[in-house]
N, C-alpha and C positions, 0 to 999 in steps of 0.2 A: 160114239166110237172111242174116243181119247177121253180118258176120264180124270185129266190132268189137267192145271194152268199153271203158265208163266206165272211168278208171284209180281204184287205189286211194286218191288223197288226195284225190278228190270224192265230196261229200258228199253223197248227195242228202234234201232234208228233204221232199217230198211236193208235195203239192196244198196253194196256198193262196187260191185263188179260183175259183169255180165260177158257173155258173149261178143255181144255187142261193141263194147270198150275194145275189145282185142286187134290189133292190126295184123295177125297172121291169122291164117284157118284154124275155128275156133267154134267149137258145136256147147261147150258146156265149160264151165269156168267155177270151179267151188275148192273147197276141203283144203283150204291156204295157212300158209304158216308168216305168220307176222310179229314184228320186232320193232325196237327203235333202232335207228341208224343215224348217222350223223345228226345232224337238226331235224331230223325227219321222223318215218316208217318205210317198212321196206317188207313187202309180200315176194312170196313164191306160192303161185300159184297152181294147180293142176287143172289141164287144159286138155279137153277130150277133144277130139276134131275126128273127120273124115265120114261122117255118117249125120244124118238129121232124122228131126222126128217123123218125116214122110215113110223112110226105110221103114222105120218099127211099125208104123203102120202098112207100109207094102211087106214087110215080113209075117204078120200074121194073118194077111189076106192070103199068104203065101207064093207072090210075087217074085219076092227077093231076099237077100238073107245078108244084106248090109248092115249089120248093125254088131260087127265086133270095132272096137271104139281104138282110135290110137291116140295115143298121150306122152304130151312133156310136159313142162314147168316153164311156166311164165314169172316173168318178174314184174314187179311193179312199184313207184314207191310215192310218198304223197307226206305234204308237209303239216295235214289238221288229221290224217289218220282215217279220213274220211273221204276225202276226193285225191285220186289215184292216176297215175300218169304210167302207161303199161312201156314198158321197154318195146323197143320197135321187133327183135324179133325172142324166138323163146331162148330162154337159159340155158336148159340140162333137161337131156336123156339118154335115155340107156337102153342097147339092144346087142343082142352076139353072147356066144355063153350061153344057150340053152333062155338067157334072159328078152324078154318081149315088150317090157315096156317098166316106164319107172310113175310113181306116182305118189300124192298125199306126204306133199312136206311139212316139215315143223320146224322149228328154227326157234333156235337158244343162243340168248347171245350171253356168251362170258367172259365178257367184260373187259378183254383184253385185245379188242379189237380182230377177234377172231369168232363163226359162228359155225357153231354146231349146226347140221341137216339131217333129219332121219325122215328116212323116206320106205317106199314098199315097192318092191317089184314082184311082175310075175314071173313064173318061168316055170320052165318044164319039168321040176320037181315039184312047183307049187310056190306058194308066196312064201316070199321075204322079205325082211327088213332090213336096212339098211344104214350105215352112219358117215358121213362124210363134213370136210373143215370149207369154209371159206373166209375169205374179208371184203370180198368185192361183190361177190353174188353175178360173176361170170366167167370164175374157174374153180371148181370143186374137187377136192381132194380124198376122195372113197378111201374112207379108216377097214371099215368090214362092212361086209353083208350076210345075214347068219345064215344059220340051219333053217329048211321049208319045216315045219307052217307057222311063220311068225311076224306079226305086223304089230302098227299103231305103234311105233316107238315114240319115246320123249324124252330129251335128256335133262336132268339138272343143270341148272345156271351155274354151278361152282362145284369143285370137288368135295369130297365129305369124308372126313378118315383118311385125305388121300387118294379118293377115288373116284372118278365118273361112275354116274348113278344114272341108270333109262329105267324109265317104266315101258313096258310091253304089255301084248295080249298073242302069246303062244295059242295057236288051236288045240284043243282037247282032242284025244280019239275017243272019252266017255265020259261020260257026267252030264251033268244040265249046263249047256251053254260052253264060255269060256273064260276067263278069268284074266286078273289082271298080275303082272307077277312086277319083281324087281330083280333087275342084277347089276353087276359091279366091274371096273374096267380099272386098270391101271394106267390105261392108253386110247380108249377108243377103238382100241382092235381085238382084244382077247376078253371075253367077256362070261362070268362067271359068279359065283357065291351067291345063285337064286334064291328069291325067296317069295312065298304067296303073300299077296297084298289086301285083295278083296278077291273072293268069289262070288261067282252070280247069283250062286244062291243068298247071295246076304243083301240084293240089292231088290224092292218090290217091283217096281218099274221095270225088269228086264226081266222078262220069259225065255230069251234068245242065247242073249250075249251082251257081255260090258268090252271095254276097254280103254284106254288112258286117251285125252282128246288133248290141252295143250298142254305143254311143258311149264312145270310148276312156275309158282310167285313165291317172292320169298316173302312172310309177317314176320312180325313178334310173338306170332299164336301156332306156326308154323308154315307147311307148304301148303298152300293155297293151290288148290291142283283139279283141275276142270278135265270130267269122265264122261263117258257115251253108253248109254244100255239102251236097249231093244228090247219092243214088247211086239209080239205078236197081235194084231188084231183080226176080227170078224169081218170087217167088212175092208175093200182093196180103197188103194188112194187113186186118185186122179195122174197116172203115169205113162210116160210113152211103155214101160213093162207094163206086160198086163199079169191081173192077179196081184200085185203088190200089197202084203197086208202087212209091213213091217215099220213101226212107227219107232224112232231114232228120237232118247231124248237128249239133249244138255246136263249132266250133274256135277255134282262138288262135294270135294272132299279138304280134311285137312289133316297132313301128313308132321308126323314127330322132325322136329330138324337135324337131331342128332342119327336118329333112327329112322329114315322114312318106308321101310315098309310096318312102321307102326301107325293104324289110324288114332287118330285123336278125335275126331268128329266125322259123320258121315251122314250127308242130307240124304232122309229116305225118301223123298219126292224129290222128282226133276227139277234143274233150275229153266231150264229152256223146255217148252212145246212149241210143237209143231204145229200153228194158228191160224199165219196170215197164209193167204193165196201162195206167196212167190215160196211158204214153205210147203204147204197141203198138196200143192201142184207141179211136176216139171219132170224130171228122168225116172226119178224114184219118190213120188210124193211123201208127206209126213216123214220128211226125213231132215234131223238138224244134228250137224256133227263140229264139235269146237275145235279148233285147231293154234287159236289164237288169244292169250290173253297180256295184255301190258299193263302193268302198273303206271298209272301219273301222278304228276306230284301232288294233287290236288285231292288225293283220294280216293279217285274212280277209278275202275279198273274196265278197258274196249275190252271188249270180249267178241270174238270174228268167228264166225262159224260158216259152212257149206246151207246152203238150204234146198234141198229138196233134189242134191246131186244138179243141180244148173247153176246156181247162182253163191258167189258170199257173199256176206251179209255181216249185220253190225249191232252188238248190244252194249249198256254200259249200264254200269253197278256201284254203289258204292263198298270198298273196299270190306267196310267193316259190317254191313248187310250182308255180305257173303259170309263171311265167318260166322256171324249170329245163325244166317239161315243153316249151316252145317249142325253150330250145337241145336239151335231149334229143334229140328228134322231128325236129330239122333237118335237113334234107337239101340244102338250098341249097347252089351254090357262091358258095364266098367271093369277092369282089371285089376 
């Protein structure tokens, strides 16, 4: 089916958050945005509740028809990045306004003891995205939320020219798939001077759709910047949906520092598959989406991802294997 591997210098360490860990109602726990914080880390996470996998099976037995999901954002923070202590109840969400529900944070910290959140909600024109400030990670401060159809934001750890910089993935009305774009902010609220980053047509691994997964790293070679594409397969995964043939990889790019809607290097193979059980298996099988990447001092870089829409999860790299794997994998012509 998946005609990909994980490479050998990733490392994958497991499941580190579940349903299970949650002390409120809590059906599905993945797709988190993680940072360092004080001496620690600190997740937000997205937290599906109000429905289980019996529904989706009494829904297409045609029983019942439980299975539209309700979600907020959990918090959680943990001092090795790896074992996690979940706040007793959830953070943030959002409803009223045509809007239904908020979901899929990321979180950038800059540096100044204040952190960027961009997030996605639905609502009655369609999805959007979302940017909001906090220091505490239990009162947030909604900068904008754009124009429908727009998600997967990410923002830059520091200004550039002056300016907040997010990468997006705007939906397309035509073309193959959808793409990944960049725009510019003076403030976090007005947001503008787009530009095309990567199209899907430039990536082999995505038949579907790309889009931006955690909020860059800063190198010396430039922005270290972790993406998500989608291939269609033949055969369904193992999911409470049935039919599911959509396989979600992990990728990486690396972005100009001055310029970053200029690539510099672009891995034409995924850096994450979708392998073990807790990914092939669960809401949405064969599905791995990054939302999280930290740099340590030591040279590796955690990389956190969703797996399989139930669970996040934990990989780790060394810094400078990632770089290599971009120019490796490149296939770009030079300019």
């Amino acid at each position: 089916m998946i005609s990909y591997k994980t490479p050998a210098f990733v490392e994958k360490k497991g499941v580190v958050l579940s349903h299970e860990q949650i002390p409120y109602d809590s059906a599905l726990t993945f797709n988190a945005g993680i940072s360092r914080y004080g001496d620690g880390y600190v997740m937000l996470f997205r937290n599906d509740y109000g429905f289980c996998k019996q529904d989706f099976d009494d829904f297409y037995a045609g029983i019942s028809d439980n299975t539209t999901p309700k979600t907020n954002l959990g918090a959680a923070f943990s001092k090795d990045g790896i074992n996690w202590e979940v706040a007793p109840e959830s953070v943030f969400s959002l409803s009223g306004n045509g809007i239904s529900r908020l979901y899929d944070p990321r979180i950038t910290d800059f540096g100044d003891g204040s952190f960027g959140i961009c997030f996605a909600v639905d609502s009655s024109s369609g999805v959007r995205g979302g940017v909001a400030v906090t220091e505490d990670f239990k009162h947030f401060d909604i900068k904008s939320i754009s124009l429908p159809e727009n998600r997967n934001m990410v923002l830059f750890p520091e200004k550039i020219n002056g300016e907040y910089i997010r990468l997006e993935r705007p939906f397309l009305a035509r073309g193959k798939g959808h793409s990944i774009w960049l725009s510019r902010s003076p403030d976090l609220i007005h947001w503008g001077k787009s530009e095309l980053v990567l199209s899907s047509n430039d990536l082999p691994y995505a038949n579907l759709k790309i889009g931006p997964g955690a909020p860059p790293v800063k190198t010396p070679y430039g922005w270290l910047t972790l993406i998500h594409g989608v291939e269609q397969q033949e055969e369904e995964f193992v999911s409470w949906h049935r039919d599911w043939k959509s396989a979600y990889y992990g990728g990486v790019m690396l972005l100009d520092l001055e310029n970053p809607a200029k690539i510099i290097a672009l891995a034409k193979k995924p850096l994450l598959v979708p392998e073990e059980k807790y990914e092939l298996e669960g809401f949405r099988g064969g599905v791995i989406f990054p939302g999280g990447m930290v740099a340590e001092p030591d040279g590796r870089a955690k990389i956190y991802y969703g797996a399989a829409d139930t669970v996040e999860c934990l990989a780790e790299a060394n810094i400078e294997d990632l770089i290599k794997f971009c120019f490796e994998y490149n296939k770009l012509e030079k300019s």
